[in-house]
C-alpha positions as CSV (number, residue, x, y, z in Angstrom):
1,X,6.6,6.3,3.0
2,X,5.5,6.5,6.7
3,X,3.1,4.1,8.0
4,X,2.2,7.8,8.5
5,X,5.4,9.7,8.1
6,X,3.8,12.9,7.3
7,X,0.4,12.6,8.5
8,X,0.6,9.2,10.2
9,X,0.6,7.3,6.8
10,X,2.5,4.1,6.5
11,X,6.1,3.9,4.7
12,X,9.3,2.4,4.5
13,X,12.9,2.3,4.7
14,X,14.6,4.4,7.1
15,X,17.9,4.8,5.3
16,X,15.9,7.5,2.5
17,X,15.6,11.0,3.4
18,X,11.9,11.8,4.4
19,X,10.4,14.8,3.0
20,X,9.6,18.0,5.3
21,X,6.4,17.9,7.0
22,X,3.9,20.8,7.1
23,X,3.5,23.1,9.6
24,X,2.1,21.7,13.0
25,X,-0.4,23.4,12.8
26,X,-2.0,21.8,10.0
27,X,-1.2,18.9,11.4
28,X,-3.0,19.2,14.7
29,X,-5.9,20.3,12.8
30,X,-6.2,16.8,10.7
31,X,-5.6,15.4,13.8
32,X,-8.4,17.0,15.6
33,X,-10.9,17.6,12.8
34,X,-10.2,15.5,9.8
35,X,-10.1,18.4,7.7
36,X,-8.2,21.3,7.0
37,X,-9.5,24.7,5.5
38,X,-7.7,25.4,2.3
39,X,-7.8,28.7,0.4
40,X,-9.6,28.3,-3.0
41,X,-7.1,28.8,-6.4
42,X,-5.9,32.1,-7.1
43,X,-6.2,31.1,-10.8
44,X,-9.9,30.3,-11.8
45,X,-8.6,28.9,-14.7
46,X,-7.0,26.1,-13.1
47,X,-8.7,22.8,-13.2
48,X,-8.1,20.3,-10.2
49,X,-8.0,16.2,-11.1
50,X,-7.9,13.8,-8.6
51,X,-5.8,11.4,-10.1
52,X,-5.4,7.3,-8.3
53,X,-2.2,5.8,-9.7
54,X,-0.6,2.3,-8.9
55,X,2.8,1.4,-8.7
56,X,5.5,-0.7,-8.0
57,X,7.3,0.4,-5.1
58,X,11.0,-1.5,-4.6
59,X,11.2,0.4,-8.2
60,X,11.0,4.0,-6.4
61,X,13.2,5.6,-3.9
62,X,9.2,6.1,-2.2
63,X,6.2,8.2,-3.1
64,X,7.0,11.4,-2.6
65,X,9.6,13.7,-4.6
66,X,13.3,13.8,-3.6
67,X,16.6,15.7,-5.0
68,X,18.0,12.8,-7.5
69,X,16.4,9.9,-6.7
70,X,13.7,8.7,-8.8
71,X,9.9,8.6,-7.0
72,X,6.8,8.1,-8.1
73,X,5.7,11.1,-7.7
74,X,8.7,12.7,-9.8
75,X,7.8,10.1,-12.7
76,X,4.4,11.5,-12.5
77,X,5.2,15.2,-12.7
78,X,7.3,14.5,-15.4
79,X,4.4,12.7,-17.5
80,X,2.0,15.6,-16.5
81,X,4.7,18.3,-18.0
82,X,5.3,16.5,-21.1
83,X,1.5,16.2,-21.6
84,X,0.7,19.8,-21.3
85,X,3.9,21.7,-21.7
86,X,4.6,23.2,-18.3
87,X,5.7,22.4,-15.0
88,X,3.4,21.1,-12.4
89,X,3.3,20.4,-8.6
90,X,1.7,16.7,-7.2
91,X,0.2,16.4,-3.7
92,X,-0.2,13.0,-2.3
93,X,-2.9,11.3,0.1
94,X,-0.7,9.0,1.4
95,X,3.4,8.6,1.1
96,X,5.3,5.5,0.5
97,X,8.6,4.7,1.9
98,X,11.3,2.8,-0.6
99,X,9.7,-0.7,-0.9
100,X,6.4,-0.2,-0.7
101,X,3.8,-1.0,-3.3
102,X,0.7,1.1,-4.0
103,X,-2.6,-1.0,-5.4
104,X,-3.7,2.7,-5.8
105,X,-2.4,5.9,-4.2
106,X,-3.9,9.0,-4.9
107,X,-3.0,12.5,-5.6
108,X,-4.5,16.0,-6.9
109,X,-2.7,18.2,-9.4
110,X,-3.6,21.3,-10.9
111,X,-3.5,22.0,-14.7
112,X,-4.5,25.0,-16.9
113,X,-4.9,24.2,-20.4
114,X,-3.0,26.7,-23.0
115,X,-3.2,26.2,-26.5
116,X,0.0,25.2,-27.9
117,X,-0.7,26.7,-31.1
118,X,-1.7,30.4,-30.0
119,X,0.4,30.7,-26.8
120,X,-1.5,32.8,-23.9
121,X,-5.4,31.2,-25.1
122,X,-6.9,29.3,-22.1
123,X,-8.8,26.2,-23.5
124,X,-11.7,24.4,-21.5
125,X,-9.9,22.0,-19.4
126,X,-9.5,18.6,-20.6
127,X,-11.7,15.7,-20.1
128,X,-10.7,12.9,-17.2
129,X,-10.5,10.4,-19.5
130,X,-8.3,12.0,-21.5
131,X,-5.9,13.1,-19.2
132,X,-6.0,9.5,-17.8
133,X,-4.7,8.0,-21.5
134,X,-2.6,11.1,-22.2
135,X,-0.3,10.7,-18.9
136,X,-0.6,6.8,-19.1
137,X,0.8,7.5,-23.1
138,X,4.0,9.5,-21.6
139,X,4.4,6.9,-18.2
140,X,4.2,3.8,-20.9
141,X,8.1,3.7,-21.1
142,X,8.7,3.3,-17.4
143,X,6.7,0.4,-16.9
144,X,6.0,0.3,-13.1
145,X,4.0,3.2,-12.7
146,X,0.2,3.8,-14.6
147,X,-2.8,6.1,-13.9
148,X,-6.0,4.2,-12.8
149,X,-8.3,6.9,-12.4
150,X,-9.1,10.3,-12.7
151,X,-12.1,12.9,-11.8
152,X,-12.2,16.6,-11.9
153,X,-12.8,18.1,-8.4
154,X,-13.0,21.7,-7.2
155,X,-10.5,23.7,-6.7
156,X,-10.1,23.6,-2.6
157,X,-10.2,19.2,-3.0
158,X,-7.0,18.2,-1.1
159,X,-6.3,14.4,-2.1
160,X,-4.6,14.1,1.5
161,X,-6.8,16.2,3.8
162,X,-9.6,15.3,2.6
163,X,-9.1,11.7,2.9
164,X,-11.7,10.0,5.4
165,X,-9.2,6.3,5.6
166,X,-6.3,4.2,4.1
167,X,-6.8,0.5,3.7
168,X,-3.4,-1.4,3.9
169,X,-2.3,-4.8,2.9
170,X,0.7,-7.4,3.8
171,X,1.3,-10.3,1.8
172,X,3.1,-12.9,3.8
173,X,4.2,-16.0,2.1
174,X,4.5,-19.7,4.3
175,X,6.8,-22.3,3.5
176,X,10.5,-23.9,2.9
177,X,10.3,-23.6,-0.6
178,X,12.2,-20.6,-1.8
179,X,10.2,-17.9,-3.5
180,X,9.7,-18.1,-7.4
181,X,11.1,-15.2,-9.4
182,X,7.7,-14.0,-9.5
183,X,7.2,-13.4,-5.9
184,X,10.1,-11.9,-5.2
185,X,9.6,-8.1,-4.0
186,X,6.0,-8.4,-4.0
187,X,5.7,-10.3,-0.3
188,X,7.4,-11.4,3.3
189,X,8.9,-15.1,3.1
190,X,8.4,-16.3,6.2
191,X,9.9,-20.5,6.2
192,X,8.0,-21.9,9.6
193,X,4.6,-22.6,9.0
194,X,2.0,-20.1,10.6
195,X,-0.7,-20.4,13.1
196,X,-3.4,-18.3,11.2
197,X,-6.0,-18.8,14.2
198,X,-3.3,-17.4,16.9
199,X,-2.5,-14.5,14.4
200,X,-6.4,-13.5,14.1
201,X,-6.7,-13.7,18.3
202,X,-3.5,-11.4,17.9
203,X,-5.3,-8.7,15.4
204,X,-8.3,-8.5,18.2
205,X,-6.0,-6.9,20.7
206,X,-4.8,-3.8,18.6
207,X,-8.5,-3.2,16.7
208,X,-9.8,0.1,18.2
209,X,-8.3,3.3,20.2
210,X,-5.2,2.4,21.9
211,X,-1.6,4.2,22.4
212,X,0.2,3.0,19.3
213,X,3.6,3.8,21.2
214,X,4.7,0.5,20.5
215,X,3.8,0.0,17.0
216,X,5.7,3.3,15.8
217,X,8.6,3.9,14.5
218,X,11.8,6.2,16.0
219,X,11.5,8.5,12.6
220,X,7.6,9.4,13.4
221,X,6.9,13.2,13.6
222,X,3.5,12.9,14.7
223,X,2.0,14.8,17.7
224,X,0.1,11.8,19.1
225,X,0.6,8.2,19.1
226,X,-3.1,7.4,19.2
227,X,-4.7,5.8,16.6
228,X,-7.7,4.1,16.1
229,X,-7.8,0.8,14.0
230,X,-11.1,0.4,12.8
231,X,-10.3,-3.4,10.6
232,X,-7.6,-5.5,10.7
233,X,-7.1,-9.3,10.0
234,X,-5.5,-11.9,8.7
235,X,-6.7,-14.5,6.0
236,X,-5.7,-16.9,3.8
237,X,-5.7,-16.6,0.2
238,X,-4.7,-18.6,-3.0
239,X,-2.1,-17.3,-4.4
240,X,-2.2,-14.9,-7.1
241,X,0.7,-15.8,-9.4
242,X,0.7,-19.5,-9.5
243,X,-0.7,-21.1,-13.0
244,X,-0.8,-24.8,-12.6
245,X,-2.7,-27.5,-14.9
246,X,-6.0,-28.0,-13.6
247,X,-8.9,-29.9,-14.8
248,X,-12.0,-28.3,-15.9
249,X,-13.7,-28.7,-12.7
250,X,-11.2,-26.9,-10.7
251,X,-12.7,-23.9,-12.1
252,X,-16.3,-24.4,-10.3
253,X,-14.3,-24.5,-6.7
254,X,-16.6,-22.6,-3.9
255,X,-14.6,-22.4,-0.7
256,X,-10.9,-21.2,-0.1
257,X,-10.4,-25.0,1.4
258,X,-10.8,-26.6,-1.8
259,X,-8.2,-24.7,-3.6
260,X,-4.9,-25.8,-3.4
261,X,-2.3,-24.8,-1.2
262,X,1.6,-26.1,-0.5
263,X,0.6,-28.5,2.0
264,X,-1.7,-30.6,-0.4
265,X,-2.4,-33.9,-0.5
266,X,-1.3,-36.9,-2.7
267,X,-5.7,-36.9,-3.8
268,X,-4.9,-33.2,-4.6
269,X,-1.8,-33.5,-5.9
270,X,-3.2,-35.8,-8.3
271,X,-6.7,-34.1,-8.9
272,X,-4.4,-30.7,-9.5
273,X,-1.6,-32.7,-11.7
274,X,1.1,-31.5,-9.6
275,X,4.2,-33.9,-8.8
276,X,3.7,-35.7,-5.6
277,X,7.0,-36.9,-6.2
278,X,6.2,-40.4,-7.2
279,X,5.6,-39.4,-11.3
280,X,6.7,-37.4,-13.7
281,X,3.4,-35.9,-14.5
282,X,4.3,-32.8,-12.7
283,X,7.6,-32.0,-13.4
284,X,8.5,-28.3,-13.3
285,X,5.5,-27.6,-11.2
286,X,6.6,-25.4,-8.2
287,X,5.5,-26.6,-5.2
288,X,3.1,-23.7,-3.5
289,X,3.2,-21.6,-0.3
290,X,0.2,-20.8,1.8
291,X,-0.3,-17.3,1.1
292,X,-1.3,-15.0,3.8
293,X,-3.1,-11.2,3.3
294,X,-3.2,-8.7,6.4
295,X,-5.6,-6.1,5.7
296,X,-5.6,-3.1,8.0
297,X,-7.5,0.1,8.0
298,X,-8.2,3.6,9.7
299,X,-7.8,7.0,8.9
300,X,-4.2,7.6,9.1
301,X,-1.3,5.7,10.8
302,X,1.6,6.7,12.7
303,X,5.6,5.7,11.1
304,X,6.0,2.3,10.4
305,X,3.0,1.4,12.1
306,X,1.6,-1.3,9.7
307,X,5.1,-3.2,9.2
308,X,5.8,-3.1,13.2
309,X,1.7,-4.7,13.4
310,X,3.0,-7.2,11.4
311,X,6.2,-8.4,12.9
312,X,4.3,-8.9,15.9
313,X,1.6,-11.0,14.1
314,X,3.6,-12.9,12.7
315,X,6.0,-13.6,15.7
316,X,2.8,-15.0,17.0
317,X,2.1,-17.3,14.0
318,X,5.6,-18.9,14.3
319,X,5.2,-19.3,18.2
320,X,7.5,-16.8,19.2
321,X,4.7,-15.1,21.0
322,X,1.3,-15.5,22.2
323,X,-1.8,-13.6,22.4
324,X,-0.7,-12.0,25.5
325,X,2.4,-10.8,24.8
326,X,0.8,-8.6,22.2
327,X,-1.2,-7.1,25.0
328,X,1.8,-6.6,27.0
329,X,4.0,-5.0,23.9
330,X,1.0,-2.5,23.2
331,X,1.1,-1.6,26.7
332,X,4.5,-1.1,27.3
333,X,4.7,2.1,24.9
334,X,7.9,2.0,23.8
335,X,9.0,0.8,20.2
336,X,11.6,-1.8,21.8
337,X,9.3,-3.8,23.3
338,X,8.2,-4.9,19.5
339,X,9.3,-7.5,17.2
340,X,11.3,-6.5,14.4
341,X,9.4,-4.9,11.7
342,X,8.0,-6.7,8.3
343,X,9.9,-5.8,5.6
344,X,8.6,-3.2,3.1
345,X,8.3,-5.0,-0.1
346,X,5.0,-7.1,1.3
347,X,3.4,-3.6,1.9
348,X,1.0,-2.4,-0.2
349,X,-1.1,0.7,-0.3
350,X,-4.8,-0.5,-1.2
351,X,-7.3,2.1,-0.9
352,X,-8.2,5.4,-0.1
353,X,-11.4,6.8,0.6
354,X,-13.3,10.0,0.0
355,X,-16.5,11.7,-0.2
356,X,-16.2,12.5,-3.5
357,X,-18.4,15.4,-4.5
């Protein structure tokens, strides 16, 4: 999708066709205002849902809907016409590039219910929560694609301009060990150890209004490369797909340094029953990475934006760069003075937000 293709979202993969952008004008008013004035429904008996829907994205040629590729927004159009007999048409908040996962993207469809046993007869719409387990019913056979959520808005609700921010996330993954099956796709592998305090120095410098020249991509059809990034840092987390033996107590643990990690000790090893290499008694045990989560957020993003951040961040973890440098790379303004760009399967789309009425 664009780290902003369309409206400054963030996507991926440069080699799939992006879809045509709206007219300037438009664009320049999000830009501007944060809103854009949309004509109400000719058809009062439409009823709008805004409808959140997570997938996973190195499954979909990206988000939005392309001549014979499969996208999730194509699967989803597809489960919405088999549920109520007729075409429909899908906007997205944000779009996704090849690669790139969505925790929940969001999107507003239109649907006017007519009974299928006297052709013509409008029915009251349908409740969210049954549209929810309807289309989840027809998206069951794909398997990377579900509904989360759905509310019934009015009719001039646009699930992109009336978004108010995106929330991002990049899963980074430290250590020699190469990835489990599990982990593959889902996050960056990244074999030198990284300097999490040098990488949170490195997210102060781009927080805030700057020239994002540097940080976006060749493929960006944006008007302006200013952005303003209102969070964005870097913590470490357990990781999220790991299962090993642990005693009872291991439960009651209160701080992130008490859990487990790929450097532990021998004392953990033991405490955790993994193999320290000395026993038997955990044979078969992977050895874990440290697991790293970017989180970055602001209204909307220029091309690539995200996944050039994190190159750069984590060029500064491995040493390649320091703190300055990231100064100096935001200031030259150009896209070459970056490090090469995180790849897109670590990227996932986490949130959007609205003023839901």
């Amino acid at each position: 999708m664009s780290e902003n293709a369309k409206h400054s979202l963030d996507t991926t993969h440069q080699s799939h066709q992006r879809p045509l952008k709206i007219a300037r004008t438009e664009e320049e008013q999000i830009q501007e205002s944060g809103t854009v004035s949309k004509p109400m429904s000719p058809n009062p008996r439409l009823q709008r849902y805004l409808v959140a829907f997570e997938y996973i994205g190195t499954r979909f040629s990206g988000s939005q809907q392309q001549l014979k590729c499969r996208t999730a927004v194509g699967v989803l159009e597809e489960a919405f016409r088999e549920f109520i007999g007729q075409p429909v048409s899908i906007f997205c908040s944000s779009r996704t590039d090849a690669g790139v996962h969505a925790l929940s993207n969001v999107c507003h469809v239109d649907v006017e219910r007519i009974s299928k046993r006297k052709p013509g007869e409008v029915l009251p719409p349908h409740e969210p929560t049954v549209v929810r387990r309807a289309v989840n019913h027809f998206l069951q056979k794909e398997g990377d694609i579900m509904v989360t959520d759905v509310r019934c808005v009015p009719t001039d609700f646009h699930a992109r301009y009336k978004a108010q921010e995106r929330t991002y996330f990049y899963h980074l993954l430290s250590g020699s060990e190469s990835l489990s099956i599990f982990e593959k796709d889902r996050a960056w592998h990244v074999p030198e150890e990284l300097d999490l305090h040098a990488m949170q120095k490195a997210c102060e410098v781009l927080i805030g209004h700057h020239d994002f020249s540097s940080f976006r991509a060749s493929g960006c059809q944006a008007k302006s490369p200013i952005r303003t990034i209102d969070e964005l840092h870097v913590s470490e987390v357990p990781s999220s797909t790991y299962f090993p033996c642990m005693e009872s107590n291991a439960y009651s643990m209160k701080s992130a340094s008490d859990l487990p990690f790929s450097s532990t000790s021998d004392s953990d090893s033991h405490r955790f029953g993994l193999s320290n290499g000395r026993n038997n008694a955990g044979f078969g045990i992977r050895k874990r990475h440290h697991c790293y989560v970017v989180k970055v957020r602001a209204r909307a993003f220029l091309y690539h934006q995200v996944r050039l951040i994190v190159g750069v961040l984590k060029s500064v973890g491995t040493g390649d760069l320091v703190v300055s440098d990231v100064e100096r790379i935001l200031n030259a303004k150009t896209v070459t003075a970056a490090s090469p760009m995180a790849p897109a399967h670590g990227l996932y789309l986490g949130h959007v937000k609205y003023d839901l009425p």
